[in-house]
Structures are given as C-alpha cells and as structure tokens.
N, C-alpha and C positions, 0 to 999 in steps of 0.2 A: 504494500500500500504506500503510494508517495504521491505528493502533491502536483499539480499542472497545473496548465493553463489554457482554456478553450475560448478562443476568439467567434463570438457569433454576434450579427446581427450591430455589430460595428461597437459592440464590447466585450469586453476579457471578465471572464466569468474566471476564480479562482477555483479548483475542485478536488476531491479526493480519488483517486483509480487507481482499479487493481483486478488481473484477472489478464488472460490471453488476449490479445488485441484483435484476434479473430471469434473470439466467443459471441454469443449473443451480448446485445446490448441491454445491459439492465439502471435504469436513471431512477436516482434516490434522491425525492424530494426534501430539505428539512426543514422546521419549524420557526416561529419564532417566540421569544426571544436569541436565537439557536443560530449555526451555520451548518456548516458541509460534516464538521466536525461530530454533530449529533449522530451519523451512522459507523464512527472510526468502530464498535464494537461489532458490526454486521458483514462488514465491507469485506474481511479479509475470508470469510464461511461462506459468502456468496462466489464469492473470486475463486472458491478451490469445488465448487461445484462447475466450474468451466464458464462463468459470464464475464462478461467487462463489465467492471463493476462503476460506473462513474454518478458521484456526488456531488453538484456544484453548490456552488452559492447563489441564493436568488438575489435577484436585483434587488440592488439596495446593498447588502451585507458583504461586499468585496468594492474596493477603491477603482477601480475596474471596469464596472458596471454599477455606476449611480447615476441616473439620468435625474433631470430637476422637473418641478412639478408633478403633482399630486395626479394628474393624468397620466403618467408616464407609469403609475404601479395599479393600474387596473389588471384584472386577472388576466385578462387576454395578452394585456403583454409579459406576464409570467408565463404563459400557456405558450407564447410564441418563443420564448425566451428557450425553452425544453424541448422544443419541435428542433429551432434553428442548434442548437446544442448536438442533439443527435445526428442533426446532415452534416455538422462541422465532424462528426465522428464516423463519418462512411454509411451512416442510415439514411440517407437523403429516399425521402419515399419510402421508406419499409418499417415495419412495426415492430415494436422494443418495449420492453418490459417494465413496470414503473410501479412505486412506492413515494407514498407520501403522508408524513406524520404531521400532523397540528393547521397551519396554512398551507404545508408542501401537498398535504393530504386534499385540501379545498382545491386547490392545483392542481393533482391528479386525477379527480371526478370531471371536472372540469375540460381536462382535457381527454380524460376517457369518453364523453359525451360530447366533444362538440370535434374531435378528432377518431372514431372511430376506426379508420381502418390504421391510424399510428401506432395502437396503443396492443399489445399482445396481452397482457395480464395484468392485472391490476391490486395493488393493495393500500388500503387506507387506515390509518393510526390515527383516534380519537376523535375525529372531527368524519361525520356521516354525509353521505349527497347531500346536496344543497336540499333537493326537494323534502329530502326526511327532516330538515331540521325545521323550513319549514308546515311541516306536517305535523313535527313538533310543538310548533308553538301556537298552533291554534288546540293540540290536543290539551294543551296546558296552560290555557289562556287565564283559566277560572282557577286555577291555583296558586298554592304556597310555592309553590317551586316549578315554576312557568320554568321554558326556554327561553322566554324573551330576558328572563330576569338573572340567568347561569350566563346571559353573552354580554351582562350590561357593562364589565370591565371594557367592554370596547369604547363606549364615551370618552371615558378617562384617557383612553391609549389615543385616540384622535386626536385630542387636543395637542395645537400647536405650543411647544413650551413644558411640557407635562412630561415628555420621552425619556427623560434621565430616571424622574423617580418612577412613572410606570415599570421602566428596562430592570433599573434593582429589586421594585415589587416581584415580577417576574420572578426572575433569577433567584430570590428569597424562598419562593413558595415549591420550588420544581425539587428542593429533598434529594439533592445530589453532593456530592465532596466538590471542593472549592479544586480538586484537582480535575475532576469532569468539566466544571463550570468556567475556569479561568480562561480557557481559549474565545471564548464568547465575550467576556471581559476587554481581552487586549485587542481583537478583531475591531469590535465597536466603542470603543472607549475614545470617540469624537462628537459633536453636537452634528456634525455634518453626517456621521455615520445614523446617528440614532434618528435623527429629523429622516431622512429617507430610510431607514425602513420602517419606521411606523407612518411612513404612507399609506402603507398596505391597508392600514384603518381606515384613513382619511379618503381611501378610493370604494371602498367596501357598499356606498350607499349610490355607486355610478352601475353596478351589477345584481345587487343581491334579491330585486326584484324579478332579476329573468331567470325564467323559468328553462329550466336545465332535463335532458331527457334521461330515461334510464341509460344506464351503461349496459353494452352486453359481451362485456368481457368476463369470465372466470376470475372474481374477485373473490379478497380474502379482506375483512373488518376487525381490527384492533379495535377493543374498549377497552381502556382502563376506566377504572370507574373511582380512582381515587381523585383524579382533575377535574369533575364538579361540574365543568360547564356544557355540559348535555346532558338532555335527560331521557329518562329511559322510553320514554312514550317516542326521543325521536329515532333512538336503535332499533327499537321493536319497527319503526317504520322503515327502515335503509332495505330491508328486504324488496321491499313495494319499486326500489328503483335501482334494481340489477338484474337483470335478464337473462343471464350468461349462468354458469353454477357461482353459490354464493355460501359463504362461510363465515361466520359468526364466531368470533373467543371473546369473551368475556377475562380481563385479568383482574381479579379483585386486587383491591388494596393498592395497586399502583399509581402514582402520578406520574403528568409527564412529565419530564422525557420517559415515557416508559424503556426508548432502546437505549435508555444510559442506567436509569431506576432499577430494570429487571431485565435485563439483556439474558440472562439463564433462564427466562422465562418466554421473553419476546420471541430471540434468534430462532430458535425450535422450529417455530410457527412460520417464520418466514419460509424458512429451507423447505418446510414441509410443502407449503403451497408451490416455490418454483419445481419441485421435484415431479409434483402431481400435475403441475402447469403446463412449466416452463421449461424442462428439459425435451427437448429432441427424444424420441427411441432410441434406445440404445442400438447400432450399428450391426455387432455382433451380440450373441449370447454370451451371459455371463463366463460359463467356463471355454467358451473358444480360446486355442493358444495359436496364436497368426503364424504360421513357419516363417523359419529363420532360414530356408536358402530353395532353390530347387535349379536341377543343375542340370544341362544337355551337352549335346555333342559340343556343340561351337559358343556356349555360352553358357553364362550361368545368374542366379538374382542373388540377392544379398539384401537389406535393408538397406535405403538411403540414409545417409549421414551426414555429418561435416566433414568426415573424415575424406569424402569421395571430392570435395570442392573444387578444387584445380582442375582435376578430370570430369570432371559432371559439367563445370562451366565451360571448358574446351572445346569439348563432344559438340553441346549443341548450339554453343554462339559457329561454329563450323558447319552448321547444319540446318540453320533458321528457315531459309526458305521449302526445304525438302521437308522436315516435321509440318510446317505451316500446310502442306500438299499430304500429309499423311490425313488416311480417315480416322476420325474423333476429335479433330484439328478442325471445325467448319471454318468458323470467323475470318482465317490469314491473318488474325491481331496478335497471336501467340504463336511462338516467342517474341519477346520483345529484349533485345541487346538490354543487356543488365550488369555494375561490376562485379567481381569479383566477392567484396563483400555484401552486397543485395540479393546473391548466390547464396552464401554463406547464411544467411539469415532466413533465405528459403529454405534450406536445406535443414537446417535447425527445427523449423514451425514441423516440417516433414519428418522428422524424426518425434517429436513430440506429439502429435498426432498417431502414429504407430505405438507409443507408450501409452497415450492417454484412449490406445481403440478406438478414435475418431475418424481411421482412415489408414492405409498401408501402402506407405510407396516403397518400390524397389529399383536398387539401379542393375542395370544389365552391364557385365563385364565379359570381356573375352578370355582366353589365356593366359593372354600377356597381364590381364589384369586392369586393362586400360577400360573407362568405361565407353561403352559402343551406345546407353539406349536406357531408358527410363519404364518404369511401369507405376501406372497411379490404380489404388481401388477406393474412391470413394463411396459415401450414401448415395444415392441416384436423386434428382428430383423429382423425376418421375414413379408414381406410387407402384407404378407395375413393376419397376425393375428393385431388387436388393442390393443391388450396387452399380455404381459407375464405374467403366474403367475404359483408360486407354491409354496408348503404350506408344512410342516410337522409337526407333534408330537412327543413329548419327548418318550420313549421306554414306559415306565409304563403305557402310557395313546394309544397302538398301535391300542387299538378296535375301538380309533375314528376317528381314520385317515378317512375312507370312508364318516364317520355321514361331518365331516368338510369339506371334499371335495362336500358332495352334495348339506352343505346346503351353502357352497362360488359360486358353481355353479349357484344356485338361486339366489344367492345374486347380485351378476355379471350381469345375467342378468334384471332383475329390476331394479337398483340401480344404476348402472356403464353405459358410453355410450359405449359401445364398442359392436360393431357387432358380432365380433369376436375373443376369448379368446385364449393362446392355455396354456392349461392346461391340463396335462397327466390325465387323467381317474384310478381311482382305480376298 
C-alpha cells in the first residue's frame, strides 16, 4: 500500500493503492470528517484478493483538488470526480467496483443510480439510499427520534465560520486513538482546508430533493448502529431501493468510523461480498497443477519468465510483422516494438499470472535453447470457450508454427481442464 497521485478532471486527487495494476478496479469512497486514510485497514485484504485497490481523497480534502464555491461540491461533481478517477486509471467506459462509508457512501448510491452500467458492485457504510432516508423521515415524522432530527448536526456543519469547532466535534465523538485520528488532523488543519470540505453541507440542499432510482447492483449495507444518525425505520426501508441481491449486517455497538472502530469486525464482510460478487470464476479448478514443461522433437515449453528476456525480446521485435500475419493475431496492432525493460515487466505480470492461476504463458525454445515462439492460455471472453489461446513463432522458425499448434492442441486436451479451447487452427 503506498500513496499516489491521480490527475482527473484538471485536478490531482491525493490516494491510497494497492493491489496488481491489472486486477479489477475497486474505488473506496471515505467519509467525513475523514480522508483516503479511513480504509488504510481494508486496503491491503482487498489488494491480496487480486483488485487494485484505489482510495482517493474527495474534493475538498487534498491541496490538489479544492475548487472555490459552494457549487463546485455538489454530489455530481463528486460522482464525476470517481467516474473521471477511474478513466485516469484505464477504466475509461467499463464498470469497477465501489464502496462508500458516511458521505463516500451518499457518493456511491448516487453514482450506483445515476451511472449504472459504471458501477459493478456496490457497498454502502452507515448512510442508506437517498430514497430510504427519505422514507425515513416521513416514517418518523411524528416522533421522538425522527430522521429529520438524527441529521440536524448538518445546520451547524453549514454554517460558514462554524468548521473548526464542528471538525473537532467530529473527530471527538468517532471513539478512535489519537493515532487512527491524527492523519485527519494534519491533512486538514487549514481554515482553507476545512471551509471546503464542509461544502459538502452547504451544497446538500442544491440535490437532496431529487429523487434518486433504485440501484441494481448486488449491494452489501453496513449499519453501525452506534452513530445515531439514522434511524431504523430508514434501514428497514434501503431494501425498497436495491434491485440487484441485497445484504443487510447490522454491527451493534459501533461508531463511525466503523472501518477504523471495528475493522475485525467490518473487513470480514467486505471480503465476503467481493468474493460472492466481485471475483471472476476461478480459471482452473482448485487442485489443477499447470505442467511445468512439454517437450517434442524440434522444440520444447517451459514457463515464461524474466529469466527468458533478452531472448523472448529478440525472437519477436525480429518477427513483428510475420506474428502480426499469424492467426489469433487479427488486429496487425500486436506487437508493438517495446524496450527491453517494458519486456521485462511483461514478462514478470506473465509469470505472476501462472503463480496466481490467472492464466499460463509458455515460451517455446529450440535446442540451442534460444527462444523461437511464445504460447499464451488465457480465460476466453467468450462464455463458450474455457480458455483462450494463441501461440506464435519467431519468422526463421515459420515451418513450425503448424508442428506447435498440433502438438498445444494435444496438449490442451490431456493436460488442461478445459472442455473447450478457442484456438484458430493453422
């Protein structure tokens, strides 16, 4: 887990990441009084289940990304703020995984509803759909413990002037160690820092009237029920606006931050939902063991490595246009001349992938030991097929291309569990 820096939307968001840089994307919203800092407990359990795990800072809470006026932190542009995030991270158009505790949470409904095909899975801490909370407060109009009466800290927090001692009220009542809390402290410990983010208040009555649709993602609901300001007529309602499967935990006794409060209690829950969610199928079956060689007259596989770099780079920056003409090869955009170390670093993801069962490349070797020719077996896109694959030869060596296509074909099927390969035919 280490810090960065994500330029969108013509500012630099500060953030936390961690995890493959080719995994799915998974965007952790956090709270406030709070930063990026509030999921450092989660971050490194999500990351080792294979996601990229990236936590920014919302506008407002990093020097970076503080635009002026009270217009500028309406939800939409937080919502746009986590779209452009994730195109700056190679999602541009495709759907990524999301979590959001307190306001990150009203951020994540938000954009699970008004951005559906972005949003893959969704989960929300403390704060329920918009719709439920309004639902809430007409169910609890006539009472001692309305909703309207659990959110009325929000006056106080608007007001201009008020941010310093709201920020310590805060930070007082959240029942964490001063070593949890102190990054939140030096982060914002400006009048300039605190006057923009309790924007967020001050923008609250430009949206909170519009009526927001269910979400139909596969959602999971954090309540702690020790932070007061929801009430249970409006949980019992959040069902009413999720469409998709929906999961309810209840944490007694905690406040927020609950993922700093009760992280042995929280993380659990998360993992559990990407697991049932947000993981891929798994590739092969649990006890598949991938062979480690298969060997023929004029050549032999081996697993790709670092080890092969010089020779693996050689072979096909010598060979570009000839692969480019091989079938499995449609595009003519692959290969593309690359150095030496951009090799290296392929070659790395590629062996790592064969450890972590995500996929098995081999390189083909002659005699000499020189490499002649590549073999890839990934997931397929296509539902028909068990796997993708497809293989080529360096140009000097083009008579084998067929020998190596028949004998991966055999190999595949003996050796590999896959019913179904799709692999162009020579």
């Amino acid at each position: 887990m280490h810090d960065t820096q994500i330029a969108a939307r013509g500012l630099t968001f500060d953030a936390l990441v961690d995890g493959p840089d080719d995994g799915p994307l998974l965007l952790l919203l956090h709270g406030l009084p709070r930063n990026r800092w509030e999921w450092h407990h989660q971050i490194p359990a999500m990351a080792e289940l294979g996601f990229r795990v990236v936590a920014p800072d919302l506008r407002g809470f990093c020097a970076g990304a503080r635009p002026e006026g009270v217009e500028a932190y309406h939800v939409d542009e937080y919502a746009n703020d986590a779209l452009a995030i994730a195109d700056a991270l190679g999602h541009a158009g495709r759907p990524f995984h999301l979590m959001g505790t307190s306001i990150g949470s009203v951020i994540a409904w938000w954009l699970a509803a008004k951005h559906p095909d972005r949003i893959a899975t969704l989960v929300g801490i403390n704060i329920p759909h918009p719709g439920a909370l309004a639902k809430g407060r007409s169910a609890t109009a006539a009472t001692d413990d309305s909703q309207s009466s659990k959110l009325g800290y929000m006056d106080d927090a608007a007001k201009p002037g008020n941010e310093r001692t709201v920020f310590e009220a805060m930070l007082a009542t959240q029942g964490v160690s001063d070593e949890e809390s102190e990054p939140y402290r030096t982060a914002l410990d400006s009048d300039e820092a605190l006057r923009a983010v309790y924007h967020w208040y001050r923008a609250v009555p430009m949206w909170m009237r519009e009526r927001l649709d269910p979400v139909p993602q596969p959602t999971l609901f954090i309540w702690p029920t020790g932070s007061a300001n929801v009430a249970g007529a409006s949980i019992e309602a959040n069902a009413d606006f999720v469409t998709g499967p929906y999961r309810l935990e209840i944490v007694e006794n905690v406040h927020q931050p609950a993922l700093q409060a009760a992280p042995e209690r929280v993380t659990p829950l998360l993992l559990e939902h990407l697991r049932e969610h947000a993981l891929p199928a798994p590739f092969v079956p649990p006890d598949f063991v991938a062979p480690r060689a298969l060997v023929c007259d004029d050549f032999r596989l081996e697993p790709l490595g670092p080890e092969h770099n010089e020779r693996d780079h050689q072979a096909w920056m010598t060979s570009v246009d000839h692969i480019r003409s091989t079938p499995g090869f449609p595009d003519g955009n692959w290969p593309s001349p690359m150095s030496l170390a951009d090799n290296l670093a392929d070659l790395e993801r590629h062996a790592h992938d064969f450890v972590q069962r995500r996929g098995f490349t081999y390189t083909v070797l002659d005699d000499a030991d020189d490499v002649i020719g590549c073999l890839y077996i990934y997931p397929s896109r296509d539902p028909a097929y068990g796997a993708s694959v497809s293989s080529w030869v360096r140009v000097s060596h083009a008579h084998l291309d067929r020998p190596l296509w028949q004998a991966v074909t055999d190999w595949l099927a003996t050796d590999f569990p896959f019913d179904t390969v799709d692999y162009d035919p020579r």
